[in-house]
Every structure is written in C-alpha cells, then in structure tokens.
C-alpha positions in Angstrom: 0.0 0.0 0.0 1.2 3.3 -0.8 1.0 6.3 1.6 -0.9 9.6 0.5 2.3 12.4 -0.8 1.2 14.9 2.0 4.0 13.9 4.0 7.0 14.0 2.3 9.4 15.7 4.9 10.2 15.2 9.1 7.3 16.5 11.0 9.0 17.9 14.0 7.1 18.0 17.8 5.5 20.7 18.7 7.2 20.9 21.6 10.7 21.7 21.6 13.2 19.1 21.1 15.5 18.4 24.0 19.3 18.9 24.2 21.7 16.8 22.5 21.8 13.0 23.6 25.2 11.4 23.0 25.6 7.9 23.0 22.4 7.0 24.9 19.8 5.4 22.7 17.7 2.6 21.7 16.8 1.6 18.4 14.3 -0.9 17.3 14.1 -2.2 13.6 10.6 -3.8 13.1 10.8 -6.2 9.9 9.9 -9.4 8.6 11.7 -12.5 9.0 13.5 -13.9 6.2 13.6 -10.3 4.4 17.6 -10.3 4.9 17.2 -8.0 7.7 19.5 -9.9 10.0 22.9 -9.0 8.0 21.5 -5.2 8.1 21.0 -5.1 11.5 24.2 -6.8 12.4 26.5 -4.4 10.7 24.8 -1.5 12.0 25.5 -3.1 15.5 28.7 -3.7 14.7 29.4 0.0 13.8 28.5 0.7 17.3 30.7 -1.3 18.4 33.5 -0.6 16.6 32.8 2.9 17.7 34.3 2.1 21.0 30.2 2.7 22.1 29.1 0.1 25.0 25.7 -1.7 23.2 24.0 -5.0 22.8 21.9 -6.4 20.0 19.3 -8.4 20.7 17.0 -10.5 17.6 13.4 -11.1 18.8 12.3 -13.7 15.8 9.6 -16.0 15.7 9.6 -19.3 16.0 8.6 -20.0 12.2 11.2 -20.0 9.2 9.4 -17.2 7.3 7.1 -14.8 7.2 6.2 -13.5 11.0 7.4 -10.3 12.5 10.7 -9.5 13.6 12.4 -6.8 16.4 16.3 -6.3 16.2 16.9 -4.3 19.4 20.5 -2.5 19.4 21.1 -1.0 22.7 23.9 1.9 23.0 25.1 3.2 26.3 27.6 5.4 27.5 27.3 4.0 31.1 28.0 0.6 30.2 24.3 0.1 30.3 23.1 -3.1 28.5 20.2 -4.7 29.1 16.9 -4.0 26.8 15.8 -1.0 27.7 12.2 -0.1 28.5 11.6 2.6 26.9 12.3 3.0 22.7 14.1 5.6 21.7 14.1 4.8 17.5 12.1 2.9 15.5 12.7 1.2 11.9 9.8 0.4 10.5 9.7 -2.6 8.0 6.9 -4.5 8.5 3.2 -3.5 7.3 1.4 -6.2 9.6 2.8 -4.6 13.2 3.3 -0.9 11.6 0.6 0.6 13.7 1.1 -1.2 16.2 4.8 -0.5 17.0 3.7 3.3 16.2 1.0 3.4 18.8 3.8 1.9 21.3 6.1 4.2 20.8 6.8 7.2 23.9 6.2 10.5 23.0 9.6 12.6 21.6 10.7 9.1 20.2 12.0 8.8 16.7 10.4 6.9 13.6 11.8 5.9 10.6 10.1 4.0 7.5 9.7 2.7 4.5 7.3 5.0 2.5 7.2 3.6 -0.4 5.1 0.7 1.6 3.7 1.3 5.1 1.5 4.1 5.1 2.1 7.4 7.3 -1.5 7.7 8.8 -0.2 5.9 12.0 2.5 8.7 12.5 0.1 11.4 11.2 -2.6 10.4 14.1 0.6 11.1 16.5 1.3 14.9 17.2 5.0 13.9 19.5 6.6 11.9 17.3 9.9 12.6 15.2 9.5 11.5 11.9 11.6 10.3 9.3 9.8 8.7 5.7 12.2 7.5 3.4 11.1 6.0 0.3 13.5 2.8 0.2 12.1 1.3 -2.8 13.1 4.5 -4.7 16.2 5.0 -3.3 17.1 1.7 -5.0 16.0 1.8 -8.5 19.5 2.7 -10.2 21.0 0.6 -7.5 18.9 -2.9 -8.7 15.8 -3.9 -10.6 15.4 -7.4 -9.9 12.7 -7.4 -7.5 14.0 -10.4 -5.1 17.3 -8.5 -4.9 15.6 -4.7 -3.6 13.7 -7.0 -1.2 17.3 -7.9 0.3 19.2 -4.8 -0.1 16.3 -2.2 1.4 17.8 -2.4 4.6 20.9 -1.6 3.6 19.0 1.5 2.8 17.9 2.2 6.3 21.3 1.9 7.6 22.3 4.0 5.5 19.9 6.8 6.9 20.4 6.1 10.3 24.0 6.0 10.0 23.8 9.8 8.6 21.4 11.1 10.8 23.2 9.6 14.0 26.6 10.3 12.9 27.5 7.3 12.6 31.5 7.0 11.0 31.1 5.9 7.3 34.6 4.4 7.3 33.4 2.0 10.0 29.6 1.1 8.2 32.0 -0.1 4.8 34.1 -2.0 7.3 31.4 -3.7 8.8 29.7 -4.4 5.7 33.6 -6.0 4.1 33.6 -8.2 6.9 30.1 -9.6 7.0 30.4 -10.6 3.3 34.0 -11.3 3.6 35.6 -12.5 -0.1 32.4 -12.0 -2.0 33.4 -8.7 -3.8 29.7 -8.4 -5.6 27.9 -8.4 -2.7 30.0 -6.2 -0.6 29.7 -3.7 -3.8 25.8 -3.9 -4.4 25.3 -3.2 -0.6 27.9 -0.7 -0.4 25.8 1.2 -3.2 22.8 0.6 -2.0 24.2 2.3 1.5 25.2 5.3 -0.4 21.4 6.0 -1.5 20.3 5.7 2.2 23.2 7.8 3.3 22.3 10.4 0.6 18.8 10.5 0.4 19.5 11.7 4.6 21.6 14.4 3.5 19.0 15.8 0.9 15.9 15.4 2.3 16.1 14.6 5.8 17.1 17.6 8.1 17.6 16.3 11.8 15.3 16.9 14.4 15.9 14.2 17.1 18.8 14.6 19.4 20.0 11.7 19.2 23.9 10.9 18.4 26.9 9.2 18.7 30.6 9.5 18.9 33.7 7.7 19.3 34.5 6.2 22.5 37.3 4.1 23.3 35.2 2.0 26.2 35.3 -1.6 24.3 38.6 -1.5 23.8 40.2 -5.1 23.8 36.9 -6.4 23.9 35.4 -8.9 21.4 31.4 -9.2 20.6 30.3 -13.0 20.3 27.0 -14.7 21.9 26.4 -16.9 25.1 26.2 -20.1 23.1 29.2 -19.4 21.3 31.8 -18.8 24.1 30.2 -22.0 25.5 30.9 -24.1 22.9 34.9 -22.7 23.4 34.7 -23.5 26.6 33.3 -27.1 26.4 37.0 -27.5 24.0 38.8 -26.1 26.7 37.2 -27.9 29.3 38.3 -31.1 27.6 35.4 -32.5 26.0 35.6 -35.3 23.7 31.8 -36.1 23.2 28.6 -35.0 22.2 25.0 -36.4 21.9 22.1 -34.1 21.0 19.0 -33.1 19.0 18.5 -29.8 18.1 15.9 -27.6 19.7 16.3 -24.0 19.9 17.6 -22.1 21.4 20.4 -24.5 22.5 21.5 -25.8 18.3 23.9 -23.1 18.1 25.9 -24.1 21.1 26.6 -27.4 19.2 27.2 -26.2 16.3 29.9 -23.9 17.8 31.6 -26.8 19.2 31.4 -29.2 16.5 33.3 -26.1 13.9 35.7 -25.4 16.9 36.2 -29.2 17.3 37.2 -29.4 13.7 39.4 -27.1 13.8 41.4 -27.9 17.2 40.8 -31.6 17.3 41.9 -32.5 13.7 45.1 -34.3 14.5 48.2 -34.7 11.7 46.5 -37.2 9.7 43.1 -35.5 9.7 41.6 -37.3 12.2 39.1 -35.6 14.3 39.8 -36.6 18.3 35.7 -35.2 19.0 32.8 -37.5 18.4 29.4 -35.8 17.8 26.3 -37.6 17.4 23.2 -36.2 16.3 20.5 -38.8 17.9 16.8 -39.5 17.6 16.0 -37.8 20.7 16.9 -36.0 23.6 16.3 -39.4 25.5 19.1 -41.2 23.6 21.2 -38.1 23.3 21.8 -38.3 27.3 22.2 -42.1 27.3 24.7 -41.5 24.8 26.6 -39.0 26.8 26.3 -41.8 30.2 27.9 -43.9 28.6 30.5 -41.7 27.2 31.2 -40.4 30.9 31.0 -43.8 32.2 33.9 -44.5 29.9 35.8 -41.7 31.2 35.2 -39.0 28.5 34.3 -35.6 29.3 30.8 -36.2 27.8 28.3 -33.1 27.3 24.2 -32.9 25.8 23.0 -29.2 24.6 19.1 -29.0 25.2 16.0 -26.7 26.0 13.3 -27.5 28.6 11.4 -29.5 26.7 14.5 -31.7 26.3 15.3 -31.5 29.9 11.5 -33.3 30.4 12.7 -35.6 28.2 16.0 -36.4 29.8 14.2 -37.0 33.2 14.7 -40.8 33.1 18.7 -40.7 32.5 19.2 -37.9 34.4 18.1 -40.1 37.7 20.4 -43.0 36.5 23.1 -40.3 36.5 22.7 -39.1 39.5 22.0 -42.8 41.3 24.7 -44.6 39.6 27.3 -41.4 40.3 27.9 -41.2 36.2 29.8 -37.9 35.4 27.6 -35.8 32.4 27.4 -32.4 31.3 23.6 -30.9 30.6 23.8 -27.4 29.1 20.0 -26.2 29.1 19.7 -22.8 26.9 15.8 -21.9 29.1 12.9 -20.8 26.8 9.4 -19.8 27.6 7.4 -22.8 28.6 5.3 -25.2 29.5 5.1 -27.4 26.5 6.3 -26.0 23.5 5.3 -22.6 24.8 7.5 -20.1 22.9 10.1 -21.3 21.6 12.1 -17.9 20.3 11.3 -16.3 23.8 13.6 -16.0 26.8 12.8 -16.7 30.2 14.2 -18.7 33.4 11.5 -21.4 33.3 14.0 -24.1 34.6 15.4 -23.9 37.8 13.7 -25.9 40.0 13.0 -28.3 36.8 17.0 -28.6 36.9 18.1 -28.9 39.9 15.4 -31.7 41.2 15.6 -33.2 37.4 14.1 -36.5 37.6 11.2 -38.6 40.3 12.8 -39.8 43.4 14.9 -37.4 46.0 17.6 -36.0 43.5 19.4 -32.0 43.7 22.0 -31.4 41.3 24.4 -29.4 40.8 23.6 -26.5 38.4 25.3 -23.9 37.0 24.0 -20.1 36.1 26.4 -17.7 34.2 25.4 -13.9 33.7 27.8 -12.9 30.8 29.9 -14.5 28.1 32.9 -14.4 29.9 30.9 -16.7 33.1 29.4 -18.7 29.5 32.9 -19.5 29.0 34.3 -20.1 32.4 31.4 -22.0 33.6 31.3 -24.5 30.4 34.9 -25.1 31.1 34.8 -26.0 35.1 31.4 -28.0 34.7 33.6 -30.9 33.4 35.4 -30.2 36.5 32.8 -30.5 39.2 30.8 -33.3 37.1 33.5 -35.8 37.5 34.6 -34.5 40.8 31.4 -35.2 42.3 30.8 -38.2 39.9 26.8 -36.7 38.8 25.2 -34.9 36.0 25.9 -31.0 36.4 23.5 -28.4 34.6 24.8 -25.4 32.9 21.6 -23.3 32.3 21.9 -20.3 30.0 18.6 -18.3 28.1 17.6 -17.4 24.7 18.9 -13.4 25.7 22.0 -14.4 26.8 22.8 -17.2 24.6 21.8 -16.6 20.9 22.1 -12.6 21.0 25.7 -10.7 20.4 27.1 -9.1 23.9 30.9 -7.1 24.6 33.0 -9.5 26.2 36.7 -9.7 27.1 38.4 -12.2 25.2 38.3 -15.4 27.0 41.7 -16.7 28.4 43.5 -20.0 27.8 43.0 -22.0 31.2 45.7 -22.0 34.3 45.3 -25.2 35.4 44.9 -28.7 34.3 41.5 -31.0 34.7 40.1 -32.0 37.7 39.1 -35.7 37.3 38.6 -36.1 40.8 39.0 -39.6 42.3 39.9 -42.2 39.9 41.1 -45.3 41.2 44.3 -47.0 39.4 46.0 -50.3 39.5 48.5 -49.8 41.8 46.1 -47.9 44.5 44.0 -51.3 44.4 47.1 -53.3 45.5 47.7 -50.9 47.9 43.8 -51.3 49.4 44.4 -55.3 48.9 48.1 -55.4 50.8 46.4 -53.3 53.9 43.5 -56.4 53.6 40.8 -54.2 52.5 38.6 -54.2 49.5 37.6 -52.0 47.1 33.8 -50.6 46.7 32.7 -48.4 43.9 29.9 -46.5 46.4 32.3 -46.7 49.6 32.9 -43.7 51.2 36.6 -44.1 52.7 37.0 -40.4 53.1 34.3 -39.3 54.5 32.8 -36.7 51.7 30.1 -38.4 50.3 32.4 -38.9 47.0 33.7 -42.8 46.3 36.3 -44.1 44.0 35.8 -45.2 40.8 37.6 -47.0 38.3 37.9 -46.3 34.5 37.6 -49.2 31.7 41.0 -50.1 30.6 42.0 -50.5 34.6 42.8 -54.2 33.9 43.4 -54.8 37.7 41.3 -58.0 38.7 39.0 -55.7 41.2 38.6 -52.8 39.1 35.5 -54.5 37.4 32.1 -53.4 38.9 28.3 -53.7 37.8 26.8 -50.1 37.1 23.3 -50.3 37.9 20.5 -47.9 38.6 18.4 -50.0 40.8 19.0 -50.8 44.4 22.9 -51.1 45.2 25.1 -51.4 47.7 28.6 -50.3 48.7 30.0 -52.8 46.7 27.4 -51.9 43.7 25.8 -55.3 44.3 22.5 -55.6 43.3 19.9 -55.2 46.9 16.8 -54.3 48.1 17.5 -54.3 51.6 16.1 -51.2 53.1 19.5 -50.0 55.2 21.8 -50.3 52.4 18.9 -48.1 50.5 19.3 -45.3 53.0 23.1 -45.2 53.0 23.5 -45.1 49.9 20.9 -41.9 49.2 22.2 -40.4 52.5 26.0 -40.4 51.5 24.8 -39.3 47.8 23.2 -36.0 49.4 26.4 -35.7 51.5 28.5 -35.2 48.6 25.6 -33.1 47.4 25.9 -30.9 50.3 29.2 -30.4 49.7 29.4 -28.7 46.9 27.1 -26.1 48.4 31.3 -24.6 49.1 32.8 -25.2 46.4 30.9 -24.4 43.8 31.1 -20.9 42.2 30.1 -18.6 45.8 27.6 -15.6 45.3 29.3 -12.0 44.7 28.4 -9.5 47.1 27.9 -5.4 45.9 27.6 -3.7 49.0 26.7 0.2 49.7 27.3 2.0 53.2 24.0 1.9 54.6 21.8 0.2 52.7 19.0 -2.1 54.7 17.5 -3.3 50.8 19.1 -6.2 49.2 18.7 -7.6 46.1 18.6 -10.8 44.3 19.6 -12.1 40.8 21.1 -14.5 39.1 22.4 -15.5 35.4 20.8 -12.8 32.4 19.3 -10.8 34.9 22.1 -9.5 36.6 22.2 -7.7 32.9 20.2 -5.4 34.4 20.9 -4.9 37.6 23.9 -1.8 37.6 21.0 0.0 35.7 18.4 -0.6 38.0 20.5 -0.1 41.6 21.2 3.7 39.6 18.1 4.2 39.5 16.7 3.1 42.5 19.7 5.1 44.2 18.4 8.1 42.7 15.0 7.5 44.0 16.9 7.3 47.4 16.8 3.7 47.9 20.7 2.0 48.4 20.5 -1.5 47.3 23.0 -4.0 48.3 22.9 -6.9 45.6 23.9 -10.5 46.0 24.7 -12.4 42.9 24.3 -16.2 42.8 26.2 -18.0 40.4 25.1 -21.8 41.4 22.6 -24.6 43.4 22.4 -25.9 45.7 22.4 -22.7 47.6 25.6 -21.7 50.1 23.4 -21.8 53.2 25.8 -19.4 55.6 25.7 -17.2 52.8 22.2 -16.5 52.4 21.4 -16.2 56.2 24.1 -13.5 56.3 22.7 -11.8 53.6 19.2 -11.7 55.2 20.6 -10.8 58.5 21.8 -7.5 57.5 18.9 -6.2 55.8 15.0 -5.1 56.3 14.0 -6.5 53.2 15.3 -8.6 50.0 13.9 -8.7 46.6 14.2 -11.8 44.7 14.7 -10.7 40.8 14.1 -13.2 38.1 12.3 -14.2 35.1 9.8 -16.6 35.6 6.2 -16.7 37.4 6.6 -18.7 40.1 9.7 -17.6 42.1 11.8 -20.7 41.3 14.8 -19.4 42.7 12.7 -17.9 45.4 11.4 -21.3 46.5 14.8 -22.6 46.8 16.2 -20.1 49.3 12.8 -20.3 50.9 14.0 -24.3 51.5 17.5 -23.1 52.5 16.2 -20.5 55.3 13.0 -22.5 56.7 14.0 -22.8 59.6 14.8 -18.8 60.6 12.5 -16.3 60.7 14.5 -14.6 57.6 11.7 -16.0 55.1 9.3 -13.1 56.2 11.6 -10.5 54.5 11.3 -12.0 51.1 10.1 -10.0 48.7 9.8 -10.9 44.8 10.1 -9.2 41.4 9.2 -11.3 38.5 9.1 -10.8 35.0 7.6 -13.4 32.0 6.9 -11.8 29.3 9.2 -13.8 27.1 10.8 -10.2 26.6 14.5 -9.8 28.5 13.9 -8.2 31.3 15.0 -4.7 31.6 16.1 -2.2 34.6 12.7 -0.1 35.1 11.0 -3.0 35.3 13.7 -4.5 38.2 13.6 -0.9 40.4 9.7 -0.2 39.6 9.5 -3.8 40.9 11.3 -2.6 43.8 9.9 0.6 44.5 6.3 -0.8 44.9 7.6 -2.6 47.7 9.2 -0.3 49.5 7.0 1.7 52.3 5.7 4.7 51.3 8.1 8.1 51.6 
C-alpha cells in the first residue's frame, strides 16, 4: 500500500526538542523475517561497536522459518548500560502487519523511521509527538537494482544508511562492517555498499535532523570482542576437555553445538586428519543423554545441549546419573514454557526443573552464568565439578544471553589442568588389597560423600564393577534391603551438600548503609547496575547478592538476610523458582518473612525499570 504524498518531509514535535543525547539510545528495527534484515542489522550493531560505544543487540524472531514479525533491538550506552531498555528511543519500521502497532507503542519525543514507499504514514500522522523520518527505500534503489527479489534484500541496507547519517554514525566503520560480513564475496560487498550510499544520501538531501540523538567515538570496548552466550560455551566445552557430544536440536540450544562441532574441527583434527571429538546427532533427547552416560562412564568428558522440553525428556537418565554417580554435562539454553510454549522467547522457566531433574529425591548441581565471559568459564569447570562429584551438572543459559551478540573480554586459555577427581588405578588397588581391604565403587573411605571409581581399561582383577540404577550397595551389588537403600541416598546427598562450598560462591555489591538487598542471578544481573542507579536516585541504596550456582551456600544467604530489612528476589519466571529454593535453605529462621519478589515473563529480557519499579512498589511509602 502506498501512503498519501502529504507527507514528504520530518514533522517535528511541537514541543521543543530536547538537548543533545550522546551515545544513549535505543533503536528498534521492526521487519519481517527472512527479508535479509538480519545482515543489516548486524552491521549496523557492529558500527556501534567498533565505535568504541558500550551496546547489545538483541533478535526477537519468531519461531517459524518465514514470514512472522521480527524486532532487532541494538542497545547503545555510555554507562555501560546493557540490558533491553524499556523505553524505545528509535524505530525502523519494516513490517506492514505490526506498523501501527509499533507506532501506537512508541513514547512520545521518540523517533520513527520508515519505509514510505510501503507502510503508510497515517499511523505517525494520528501522532502529534513523534519525530518522523519517511524515506522512500524502494526508490532510493532503483538505479541501484531492478530485480525485484534483490531490492527486497538490499532495502535495509538503505535504512542503515539513513540512520548511519542522521546519528553520525562514522562511514569508514559502516564499509568496514559491511567487508567483513560478506567477507571474499566482492559483488555483494559492492551492491550493498551502493545501496548504503542512497540511504546515506537521500538523509543528507531530504532529511534535516530533528531528534537529538547521536553518537561519537569512544574508546570504552577497547580489547573487547562481541560474540553470543552459546558461542563462548561451545569454546569452553573445548577447553574444558570434551571429547563427546550427543544431542538433537531444539532451539535455542543448536547453536551451542554447532559452535563446538566447527571449533572441534578445527582444534581436534590431528596430523593425519583425524578428528579426536565425536558428535552424534540422535533421535532424541532421550538417547542423546544415554549416549553422553555412557561416554562419561567411559571416562570422557561427555556433554548434551538442550532446552526445557528436552530436559522433560531427559528425566529418566538424568536419575540414572545421578543414582549410579555417572559424570555428564547438561547445558539447558531456558525458553518460555510449559510445553512448547515459545520457543524464540527467553525466560528462566527451569530452575527448579534442573536442579530436582528426575522422580525420586535428587538436587543437582547447576550452574548459572550472567555474561559470556561466566558462559565461558562456567562450560569449562562443569567438566570439573561433574567428574569430581561423579553426577550430572547443569549449565543453564537463556535465549537473551545465549543466541544474542554481547561485549565480552576475550576469553583466556586456562591455568590449570583437569580436575578428574577420584579415579582409582591399579597400583592404589594393590595398595587397598596389601592393607587387607577391598575395594567398593559407592564406599565412602573419606568421609565426603564422594567414592572411588575406576575407568575401563584399569585391567586390575577388582577394578571391574556392575553399574546399575536399581537398588545397590557399597559394593554396587545388586539389593533391596532397606538400610543399604538409606546409606546409599544419605552419602549421595552428603557429597551433594558439599558442593554447596565449592561451587562458584555468590558476589556480594555492597553500599554503606543500605537495609535493601537484592537478588539475581544469570541474564538478569544484565540489568541490575541500571536498576540499583536508579533506585539510588530514587533514594533507595541497594546492596545486591549475585548467585552464580545450586544448591544454595546456606551461611551465605542467612548472612545476607541478616543485615537487611527487606530482599527482593529478581528473576524471570512466574513462580519464584529461585525464590522457592532459598525459601527451603532458610526455613528454619524467621529470615523467610523479609522475602520480597520481582518477576518478570513476558518472554521479553527483562529490563532495569522493570527491576527498580519492581522494587519501588515494595518499598513503604516516603
């Protein structure tokens, strides 16, 4: 549909526009998906970036191939700031089916660009405190290309073009960005190249600027590298020394092992081509866990990439895992649930679902990273602790954190060696037979819960053992006798209960005087420098507690609670998963009374306003 020609220039606001805003803005591009948006979007992010500007880019897509609407959020902050923000600041907009829609969303004094040649301007019209922009892409293109498949592809180079002109945006860096993301093919990086000149010059002749928004050149990423969750995970599953993978795809965990199988080709190819990494892509998620069992029961550093739904799946295994003390590595990217719920849609849905994965008493060790860099580190040590403790250990990322782009400071190559924990070898089983002893597989000689186990290959005469997961004893002979039932689950939650010290401990931000803490773990901790600003300048001092894994540090928590009036739990889910759990770990005080929750489920990352107006509700009237 073609707009009416009565609106062929900016419209400014009646009301005055405000000062100058440098490097603090948010820009939304509303499309379609398949359109060839994502390239578009991506270099303009990467300008940003390579602007020295602190941003983020996140892809809201739907969970279809083609077709359904699409939001590419690029986030730039002077502060450091990252996480979506609440309120737009810029719109692109692409897409006729949400047009009004993301029009009639918008805040007053916020910016609009769009296609003209498509959507029509009635939506902006019926607005009087908008700042608007209509470019007419389709035109801007027609000495650029006349096949019509081709405009469809390069319009958005079009719109980066504009936007790169109006916000001052360094050219030199757009052509950059554009050479890069097309790499060696020289006809591409020419036809968008051209078709960014008539976006860039159609700005400078017919747009004068109105908003006040702009950027400049920092130098506050220097060093810095901008790469997603899944992908620094997948680098450090290689450098925590993994060696196999089963697993189905299901987004938004694919990308992960896809990461790892390219890296693994690359660093695991020995001299004669031979690559030391098996991947297997299995029926299910069922078999892809069995498959990664038995790997670790072998003695590789065995690893599954899954969703929730997967994680449902994997219910049965999981239990063997944890019953018959087999080391495994679950890395759960959360979506929106139940069921298939949304499958392009972020949200930390599986928390409880992870850490008491499977019927019968089981808590597992789980694992929550907030930024690539924890992505990274945390992939890498959850080898570590798995075959320490001899059980499956979760690694739970999200959609936000693990398919969108993020700054991060380039990962380093690891200190120390692998910790296998305690394998038993030939000559420590003569040892235990000189002294008259024997050997058990689910004996605890050292009084931590953890046994000794032997590898295959250990050709001693009493390495050999029967892995079951039905009733056992010490000697992992098969019993239904009640007594040996309860030792065994009793010493199993012992070496649980250890690890409640030596996994990753909660990081502590604390403020003179402040009688508020705060909550949050993994992707929401995104937020939460934004939102302790702002609640600080709403005079509330926040001290925040980070947690970083389950089961929870006990002496920790009751500290925590003791020294403040009230704490808000943040997360992003409905029920106050995490919530629940430190609810178990403090029953017994009377700390659970100054619990206090913010929760957000939208599907949508969740954002700083939404964290301190959370927080502010709460808080007793001033």
């Amino acid at each position: 549909m073609n707009p009416p020609d009565t609106m062929t220039r900016p419209q400014p606001p009646r009301e005055k526009a405000p000062a100058t805003i440098v490097n603090d803005l948010s820009i939304e591009v509303a499309t379609v998906n398949g359109t060839g948006s994502q390239s578009a979007n991506n270099i303009l992010a990467k300008s940003l970036f390579r602007m020295g500007i602190p941003m983020s880019a996140k892809n809201l897509f739907p969970s279809n191939i083609q077709g359904l609407p699409t939001w590419f959020t690029i986030r730039a902050n002077k502060n450091g700031y990252t996480a979506r923000k609440k309120e737009l600041d810029w719109l692109v907009g692409m897409n006729a089916t949400t047009w009004e829609k993301d029009v009639a969303g918008l805040r007053p004094g916020a910016v609009v660009m769009w296609n003209s040649n498509e959507l029509p301007d009635a939506p902006v019209k019926a607005r009087n405190d908008l700042i608007a922009y209509p470019v007419p892409m389709g035109d801007c293109l027609k000495s650029v290309a006349a096949d019509a498949k081709l405009k469809k592809m390069l319009i958005n180079m079009v719109y980066v073009g504009a936007v790169t002109h109006l916000l001052g945006i360094e050219e030199e860096v757009v052509l950059k960005a554009i050479a890069d993301n097309f790499k060696s093919k020289q006809k591409a990086v020419d036809i968008n190249v051209a078709a960014l000149r008539t976006g860039i010059d159609y700005a400078k002749a017919s747009l004068p600027k109105h908003d006040p928004y702009r950027v400049e050149r920092m130098n506050a990423n220097g060093g810095k590298i901008l790469i997603e969750g899944n992908t620094i995970a997948a680098l450090g599953c290689l450098m925590g020394g993994a060696t196999v993978m089963g697993w189905y795809p299901i987004t938004p965990s694919s990308s992960l092992a896809e990461a790892l199988i390219s890296l693994a080709k690359k660093h695991r190819t020995d001299a004669e081509g031979n690559i030391r990494f098996a991947d297997v892509q299995c029926e299910d998620e069922l078999a892809s866990l069995g498959l990664v069992l038995g790997a670790g029961w072998a003695g590789a550093r065995s690893m599954t990439t899954t969703a929730g739904p997967g994680i449902s799946l994997m219910n049965e295994f999981v239990g063997l895992g944890y019953y018959a003390e087999i080391p495994a590595v679950i890395f759960d990217v959360q979506r929106v649930g139940p069921s298939t719920g949304l499958p392009t849609r972020t949200a930390q849905g599986d928390v409880t679902a992870a850490a008491f994965c499977s019927h019968g008493d089981t808590e597992h060790l789980v694992l929550h990273p907030c930024s690539p860099e924890e992505c990274y580190d945390f992939a890498r040590i959850a080898f570590d602790y798995s075959e320490q403790y001899q059980t499956p250990v979760f690694v739970l990322l999200d959609l936000d954190l693990g398919m969108n782009f993020w700054m991060a400071e380039p990962p380093a190559y690891p200190s120390e060696g692998f910790k296998r924990g305690k394998v038993m070898t030939p000559a420590r089983l003569d040892e235990i037979k000189a002294a008259g002893k024997k050997w058990g597989r689910y004996l605890d000689v050292d009084g931590d819960g953890i046994p000794w186990r032997t590898l295959p290959g250990n050709a001693h005469p009493d390495a050999a053992y029967f892995t079951r997961g039905s009733g056992h004893d010490e000697f992992a002979r098969y019993t239904e006798d009640p007594d040996a039932y309860r030792r065994n689950m009793d010493r199993i939650k012992k070496k649980i209960e250890g690890s409640r010290k030596t996994l990753p401990q909660p990081i502590l931000d604390a403020v003179p005087g402040a009688k508020v803490g705060l909550i949050a773990y993994g992707s929401t901790n995104i937020a939460m420098r934004e939102a302790r600003d702002q609640l600080a300048a709403a005079g509330v001092k926040t001290d925040y507690l980070r947690l970083r894994a389950t089961p929870l540090p006990t002496d920790v928590l009751e500290e925590f609670f003791r020294t403040h009036d009230r704490v808000y739990v943040i997360e992003q889910n409905r029920d106050g998963q995490m919530e629940l759990m430190i609810r178990q770990v403090l029953r017994t005080s009377g700390a659970v009374d100054k619990i206090r929750a913010v929760r957000h489920y939208t599907g949508f990352p969740i954002d700083a306003r939404s964290v301190s107006d959370g927080v502010l509700a709460g808080e007793p009237k001033r």
